[in-house]
Structure formats: C-alpha cells, structure tokens
C-alpha positions as CSV (number, residue, x, y, z in Angstrom):
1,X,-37.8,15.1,-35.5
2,X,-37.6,17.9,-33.2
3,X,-40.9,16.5,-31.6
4,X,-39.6,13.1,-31.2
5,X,-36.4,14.2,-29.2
6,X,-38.3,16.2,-27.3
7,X,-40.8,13.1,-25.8
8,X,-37.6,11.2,-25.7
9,X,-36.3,13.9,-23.4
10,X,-39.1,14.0,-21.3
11,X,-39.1,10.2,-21.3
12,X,-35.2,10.0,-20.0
13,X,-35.7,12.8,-17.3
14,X,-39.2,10.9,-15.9
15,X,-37.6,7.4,-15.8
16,X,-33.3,8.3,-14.9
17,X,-32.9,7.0,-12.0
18,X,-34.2,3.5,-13.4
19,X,-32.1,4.0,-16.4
20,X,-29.4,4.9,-14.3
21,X,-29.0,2.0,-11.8
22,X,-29.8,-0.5,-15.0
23,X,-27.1,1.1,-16.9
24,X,-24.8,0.6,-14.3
25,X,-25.3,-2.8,-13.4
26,X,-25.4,-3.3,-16.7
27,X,-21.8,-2.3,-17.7
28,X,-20.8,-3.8,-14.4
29,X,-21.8,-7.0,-15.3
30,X,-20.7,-7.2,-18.5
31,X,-17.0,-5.9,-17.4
32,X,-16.8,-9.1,-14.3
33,X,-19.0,-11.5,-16.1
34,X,-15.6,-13.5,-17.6
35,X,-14.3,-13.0,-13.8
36,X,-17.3,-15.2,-12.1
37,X,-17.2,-18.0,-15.2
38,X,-13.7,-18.0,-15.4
39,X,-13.6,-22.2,-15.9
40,X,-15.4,-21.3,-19.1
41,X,-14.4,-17.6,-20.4
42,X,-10.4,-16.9,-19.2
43,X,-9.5,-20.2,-19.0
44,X,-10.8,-21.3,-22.5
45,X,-8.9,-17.9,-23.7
46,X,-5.5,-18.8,-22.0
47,X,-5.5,-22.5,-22.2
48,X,-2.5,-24.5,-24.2
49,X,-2.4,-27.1,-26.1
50,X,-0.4,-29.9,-26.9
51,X,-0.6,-32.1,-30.1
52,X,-4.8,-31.4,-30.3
53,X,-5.3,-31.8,-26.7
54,X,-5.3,-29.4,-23.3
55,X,-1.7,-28.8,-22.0
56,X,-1.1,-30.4,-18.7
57,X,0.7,-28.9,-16.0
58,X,3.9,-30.3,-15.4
59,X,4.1,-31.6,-11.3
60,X,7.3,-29.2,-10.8
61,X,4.9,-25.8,-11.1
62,X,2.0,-27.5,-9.5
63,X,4.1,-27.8,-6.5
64,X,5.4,-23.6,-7.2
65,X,1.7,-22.8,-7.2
66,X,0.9,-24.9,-4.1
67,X,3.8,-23.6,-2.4
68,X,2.6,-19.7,-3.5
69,X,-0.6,-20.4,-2.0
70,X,1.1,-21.9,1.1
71,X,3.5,-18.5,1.7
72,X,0.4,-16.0,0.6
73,X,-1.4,-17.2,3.3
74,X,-5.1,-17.3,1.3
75,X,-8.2,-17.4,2.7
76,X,-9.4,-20.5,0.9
77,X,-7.0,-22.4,-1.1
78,X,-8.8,-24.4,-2.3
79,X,-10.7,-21.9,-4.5
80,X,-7.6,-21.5,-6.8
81,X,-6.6,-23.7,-9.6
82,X,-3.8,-23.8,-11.9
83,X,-3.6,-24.5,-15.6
84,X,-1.2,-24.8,-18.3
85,X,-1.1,-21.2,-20.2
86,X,0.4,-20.1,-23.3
87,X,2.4,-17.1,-23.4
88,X,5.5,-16.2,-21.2
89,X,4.1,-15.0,-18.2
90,X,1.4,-16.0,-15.5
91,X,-2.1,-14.8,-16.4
92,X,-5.2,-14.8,-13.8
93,X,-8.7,-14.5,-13.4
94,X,-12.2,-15.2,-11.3
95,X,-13.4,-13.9,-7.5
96,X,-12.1,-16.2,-4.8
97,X,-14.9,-15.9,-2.9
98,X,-17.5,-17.2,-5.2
99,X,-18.1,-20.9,-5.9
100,X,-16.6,-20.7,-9.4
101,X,-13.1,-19.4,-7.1
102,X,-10.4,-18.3,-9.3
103,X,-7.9,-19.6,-12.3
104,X,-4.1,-18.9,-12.9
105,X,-2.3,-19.9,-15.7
106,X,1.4,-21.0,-15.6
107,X,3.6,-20.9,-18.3
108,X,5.3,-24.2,-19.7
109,X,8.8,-21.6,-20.1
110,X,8.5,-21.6,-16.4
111,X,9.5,-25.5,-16.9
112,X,12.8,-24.2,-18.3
113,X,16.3,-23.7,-16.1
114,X,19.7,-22.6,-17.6
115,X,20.8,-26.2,-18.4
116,X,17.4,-26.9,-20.0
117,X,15.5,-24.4,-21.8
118,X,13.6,-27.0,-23.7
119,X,10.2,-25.1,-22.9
120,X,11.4,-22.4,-24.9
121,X,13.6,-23.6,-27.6
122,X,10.8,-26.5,-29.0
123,X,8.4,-23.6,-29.6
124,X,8.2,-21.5,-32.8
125,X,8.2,-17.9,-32.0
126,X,7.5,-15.6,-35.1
127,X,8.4,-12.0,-35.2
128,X,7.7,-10.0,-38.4
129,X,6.3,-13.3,-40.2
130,X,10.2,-14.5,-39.2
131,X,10.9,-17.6,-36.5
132,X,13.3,-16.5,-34.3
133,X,17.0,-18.0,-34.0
134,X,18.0,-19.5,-30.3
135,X,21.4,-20.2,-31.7
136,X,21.6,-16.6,-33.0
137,X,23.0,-13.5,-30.1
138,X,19.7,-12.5,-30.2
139,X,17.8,-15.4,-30.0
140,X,19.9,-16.2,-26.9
141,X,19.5,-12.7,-25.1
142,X,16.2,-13.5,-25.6
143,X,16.2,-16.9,-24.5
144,X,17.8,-15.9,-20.9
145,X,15.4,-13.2,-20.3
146,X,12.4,-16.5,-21.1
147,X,14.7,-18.4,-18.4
148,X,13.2,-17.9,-14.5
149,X,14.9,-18.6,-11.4
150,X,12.1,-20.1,-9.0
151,X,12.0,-17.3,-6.8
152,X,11.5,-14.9,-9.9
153,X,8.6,-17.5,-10.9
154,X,6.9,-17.7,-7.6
155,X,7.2,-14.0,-7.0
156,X,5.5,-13.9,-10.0
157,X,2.5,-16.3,-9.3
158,X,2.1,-14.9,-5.8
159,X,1.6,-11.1,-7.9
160,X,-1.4,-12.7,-9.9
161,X,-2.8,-14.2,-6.2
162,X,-2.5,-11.1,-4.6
163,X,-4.1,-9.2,-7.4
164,X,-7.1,-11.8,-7.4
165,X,-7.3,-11.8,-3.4
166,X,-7.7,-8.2,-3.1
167,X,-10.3,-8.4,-5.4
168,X,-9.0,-6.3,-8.3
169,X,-11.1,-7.8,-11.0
170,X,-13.9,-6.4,-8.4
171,X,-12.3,-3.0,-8.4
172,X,-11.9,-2.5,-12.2
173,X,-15.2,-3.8,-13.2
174,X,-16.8,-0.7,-10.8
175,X,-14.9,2.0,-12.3
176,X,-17.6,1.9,-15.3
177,X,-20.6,2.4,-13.6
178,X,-18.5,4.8,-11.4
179,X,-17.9,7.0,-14.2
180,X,-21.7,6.5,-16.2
181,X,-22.5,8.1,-12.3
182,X,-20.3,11.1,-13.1
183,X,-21.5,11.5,-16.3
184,X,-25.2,12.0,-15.1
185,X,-24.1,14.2,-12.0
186,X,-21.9,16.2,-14.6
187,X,-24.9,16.4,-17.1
188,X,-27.2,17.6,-14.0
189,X,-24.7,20.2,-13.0
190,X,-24.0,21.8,-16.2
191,X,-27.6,22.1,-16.8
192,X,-27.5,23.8,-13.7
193,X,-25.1,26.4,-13.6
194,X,-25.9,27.6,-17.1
195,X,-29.8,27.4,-16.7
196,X,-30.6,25.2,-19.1
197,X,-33.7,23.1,-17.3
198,X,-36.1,25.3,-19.2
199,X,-33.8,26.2,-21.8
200,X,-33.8,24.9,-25.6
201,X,-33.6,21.1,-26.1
202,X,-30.5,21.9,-28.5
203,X,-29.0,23.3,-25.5
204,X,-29.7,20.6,-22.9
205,X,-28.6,17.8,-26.0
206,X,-25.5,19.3,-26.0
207,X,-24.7,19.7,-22.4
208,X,-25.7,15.9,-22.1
209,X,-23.2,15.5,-24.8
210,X,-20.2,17.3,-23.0
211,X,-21.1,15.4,-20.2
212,X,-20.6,12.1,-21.8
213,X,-17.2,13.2,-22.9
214,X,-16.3,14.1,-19.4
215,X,-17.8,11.0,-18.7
216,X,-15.4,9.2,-20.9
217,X,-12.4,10.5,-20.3
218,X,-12.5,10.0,-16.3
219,X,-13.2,6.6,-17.0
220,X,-9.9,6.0,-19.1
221,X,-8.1,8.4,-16.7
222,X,-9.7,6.4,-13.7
223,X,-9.6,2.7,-15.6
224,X,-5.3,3.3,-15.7
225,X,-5.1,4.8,-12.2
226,X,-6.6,1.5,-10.7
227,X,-4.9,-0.8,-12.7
228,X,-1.5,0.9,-11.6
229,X,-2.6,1.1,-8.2
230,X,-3.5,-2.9,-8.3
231,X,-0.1,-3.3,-10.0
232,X,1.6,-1.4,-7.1
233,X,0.0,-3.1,-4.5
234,X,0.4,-6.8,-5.9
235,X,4.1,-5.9,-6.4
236,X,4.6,-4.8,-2.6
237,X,2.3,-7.4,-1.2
238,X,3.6,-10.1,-3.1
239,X,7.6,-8.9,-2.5
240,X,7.0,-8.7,1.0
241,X,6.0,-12.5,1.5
242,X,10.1,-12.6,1.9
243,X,13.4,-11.5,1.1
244,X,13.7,-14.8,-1.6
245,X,10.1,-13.3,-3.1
246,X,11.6,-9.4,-3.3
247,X,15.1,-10.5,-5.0
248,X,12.6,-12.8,-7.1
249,X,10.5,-9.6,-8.0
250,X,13.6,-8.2,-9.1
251,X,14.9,-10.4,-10.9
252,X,11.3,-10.8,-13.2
253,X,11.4,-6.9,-14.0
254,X,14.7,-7.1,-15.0
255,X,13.9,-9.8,-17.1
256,X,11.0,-8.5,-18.9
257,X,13.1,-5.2,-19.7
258,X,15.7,-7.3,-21.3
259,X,13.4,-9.5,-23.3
260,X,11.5,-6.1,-24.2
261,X,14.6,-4.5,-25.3
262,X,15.7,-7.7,-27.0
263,X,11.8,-7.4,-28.7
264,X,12.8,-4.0,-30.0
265,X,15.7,-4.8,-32.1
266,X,14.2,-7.5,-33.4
267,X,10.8,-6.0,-34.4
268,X,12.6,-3.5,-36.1
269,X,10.4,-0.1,-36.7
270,X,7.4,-1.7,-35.3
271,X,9.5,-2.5,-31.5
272,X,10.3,1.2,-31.7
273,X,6.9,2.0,-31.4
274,X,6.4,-0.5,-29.2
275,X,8.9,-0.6,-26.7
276,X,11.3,2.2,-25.4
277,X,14.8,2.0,-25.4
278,X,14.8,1.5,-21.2
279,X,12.5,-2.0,-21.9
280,X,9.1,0.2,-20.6
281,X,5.9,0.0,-23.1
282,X,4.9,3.3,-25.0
283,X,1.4,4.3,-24.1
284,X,-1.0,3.6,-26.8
285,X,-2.2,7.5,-26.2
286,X,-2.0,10.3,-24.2
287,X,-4.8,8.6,-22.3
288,X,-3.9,5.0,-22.2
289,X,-1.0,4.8,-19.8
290,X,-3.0,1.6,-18.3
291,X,0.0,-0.1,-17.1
292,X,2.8,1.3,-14.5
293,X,6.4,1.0,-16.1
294,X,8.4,-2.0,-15.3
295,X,11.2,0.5,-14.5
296,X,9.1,1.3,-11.7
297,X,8.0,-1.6,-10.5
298,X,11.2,-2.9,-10.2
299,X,12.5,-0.3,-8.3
300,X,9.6,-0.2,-5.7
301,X,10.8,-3.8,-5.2
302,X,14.6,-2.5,-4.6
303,X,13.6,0.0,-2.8
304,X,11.5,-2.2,-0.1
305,X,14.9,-4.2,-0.1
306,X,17.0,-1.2,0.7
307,X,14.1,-0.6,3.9
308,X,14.7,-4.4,4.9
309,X,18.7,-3.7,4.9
310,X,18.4,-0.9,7.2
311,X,16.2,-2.4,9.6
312,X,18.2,-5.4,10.1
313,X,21.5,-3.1,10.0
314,X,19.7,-0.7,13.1
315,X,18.4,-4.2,14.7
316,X,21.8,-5.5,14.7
C-alpha cells in the first residue's frame, strides 16, 4: 500500500500543474454552470405555478421591472427577463453579458397593496405542519410585513440587477478555484519550511492534508466575505438610483425584520434557533456567517440618507 501511495505521489507532483488548472476550472464551472443556462437551471427552480401551468406575470410588475431597468441604467436591457417566482422576495440569476443574459423572478405578493392583499391571503402558508391565520394578530403582523410599497419593491428588484450587473455570480464562482490555489501554495510551503521534499511520505500526506483544511476553511471564510461585500454594494448601488429607492430600501429591511420576528414566535423553538430577537438570521456556524445582517443593511441605507440630508442642508 505503501508502494502504491508512493507512485501516486510521484504521479501528482510530475503532472500538478495540469491537475491544478483542471481542478480549477473544474469547480469553477460547476459553481457558474446554473448562472450561463439560467432559462433552464434557476428559472425551472424558481418558477410558479398556477392550477398545473407556469405563473404569469401580472402587467403591473412587468412595468416595475421595466421601469428598474430604465432607472439602473443597464448596459443591455434587453438581456434581462422577468418571471413569476414563488417565495416572498425577488430571486436572480445568469451573466448579462452572455447570450443566455440573465433571469429575475418577481414575487406574486408583490401584486398585493394594503387594500388588497389577495396575493398573500389566497396562498396556504404552513408553519410547523400548521396553515397560518391572516385573521389572527399574528397572521396580520405578518401579513403587513408581505405588503410592499412600490418603492420598497423596486428597490428591491434594482438590488438583484445590480448584483447580476456587477457580475457577482462571476465573483462567487472564482472564490473556489481561488482557494484549491491556496491550498496547493500552502501544501508547497509547509513542505518547505519543515523540509519535508525528501522527507517520509507519511510526512508530506499529512502536510497535504493540513493544507486542504487551510484550504477549506479560507474558502468558507472567503465564500461569506464576498457574498457580504456583493450584498453591501447592491444595497448602496441600488439606494443610490434616488432618494424614492433609499426610503424604499428602508422600508424592505424593515420589513423583513418584522416578518422574521413575526417567523420567530410563530415557529416556536425552531424560530429561536432560527431568527434572533432583533429580526437578523443566526449563523448556521461559527464559519457560515454568509449573509450580512439585515440590521445592517438597513442602516447603511439610513445612513446614505443621513449624507444626502446634509449635502442638500450645506447646498442650501
């Protein structure tokens, strides 16, 4: 056995770099593949449906995706689509710039207004194996947090655009073969500075081990930093299309943390363990902290307000 991981060894060390570069297109492709197809991968995933057949969306949110487009200021427009999603909150995917462009998906609760909150109320929410009451206090806390102005929903469309234009999915798909990088630079300098190129195969297995580790845990420390930079930046790019989009911003994070606290009573001992008391998610680990809080977010948004205030107090 010892034999066989030895010419293994020498086998890895004569042919790295190849295994290298394939490895790393490798896990590069497989992280953007659903981002180039997204017609047939995000979009099948997010799609809803009404009585057997696609969900269509409604003219009213065509025209707030149109509009979104409009303010954003996109290089080619006509590379997005919209679709009907499921869920509560706009969901995108896909590389502008290739032919396949790039899909959002809109909400139907984004059909909803105070006086009608039909695109809520006709759906069947469970929590616990329980439907939820919209006649009940909670039911309608969590009903009005489901309720967006249209500035809060095109604030939050223009978010998604800004992610996709920047090319985020781009940027998250390199940090793999970023880190599989560091792990053989990390292997290669271990080996190093403890002498192990002539050293025991035992020796050199477990430094390539330690550097896999290392390798692993910058790419979950590296994976959360540029989602929450991406967050930041849509957030700020997206709230500074206008004062409407900022206070529409706002608005949506406040939102969220209200239907999250909402969440948490209802859940019971499972929404303690989801959600904090403030409306912000508990990491799933000490090294999972892939999302910024909404807390945050929220007041990044206030904040660029407050800036606005003072510039047109000084210009006046």
């Amino acid at each position: 056995m010892a034999s066989g991981l030895l010419k293994f060894s020498v086998l890895v060390l004569k042919y790295r770099t190849p295994l290298l570069l394939t490895g790393c297109c490798g896990v590069f492709a497989a992280n953007v593949f659903y981002h180039v197809f997204p017609d047939y991968t995000y979009r099948k995933l997010y799609q809803a449906w009404s009585k057997g057949e696609p969900a269509v969306l409604s003219e009213k949110l065509e025209n707030v995706f149109q509009t979104v487009l409009n303010d954003s200021a996109v290089g080619s427009p006509d590379n997005y689509s919209a679709f009907a999603a499921y869920g509560f909150h706009p969901v995108g995917a896909g590389i502008p710039w290739l032919p396949s462009g790039a899909q959002i998906g809109i909400p139907a609760n984004f059909n909803s207004t105070p006086d009608d909150s039909a695109g809520i109320t006709d759906r069947t929410v469970l929590i616990n194996g329980r439907e939820v009451e919209w006649g009940s206090e909670a039911g309608a806390t969590l009903k009005d947090a489901l309720v967006l102005s249209l500035d809060a929903q095109r604030f939050s469309v223009a978010r998604e655009v800004a992610r996709l234009e920047c090319g985020g999915p781009v940027l998250h798909a390199a940090v793999a073969p970023a880190c599989l990088s560091g792990a053989w630079i990390y292997s290669i300098a271990l080996k190093q500075i403890f002498g192990l190129h002539a050293g025991s195969v035992v020796f050199r297995a477990g430094a390539n081990a330690l550097a896999l580790g290392l390798g692993a845990v910058s790419y979950f420390l590296a994976t959360d930093a540029v989602s929450q930079w991406l967050e930041y930046r849509s957030d700020k790019r997206a709230a500074g299309l206008s004062r409407d989009y900022a206070k529409g911003g706002v608005e949506f994070y406040e939102k969220i943390l209200s239907r999250n606290k909402t969440l948490r009573v209802l859940m019971g001992p499972k929404g303690e363990e989801m959600y904090a008391p403030s409306g912000n998610l508990f990491p799933s680990s000490l090294l999972s902290l892939k999302h910024a809080p909404y807390t945050s977010r929220r007041d990044g948004i206030l904040s660029l307000l407050k800036e606005e205030n003072i510039k047109d107090a000084v210009g006046t």
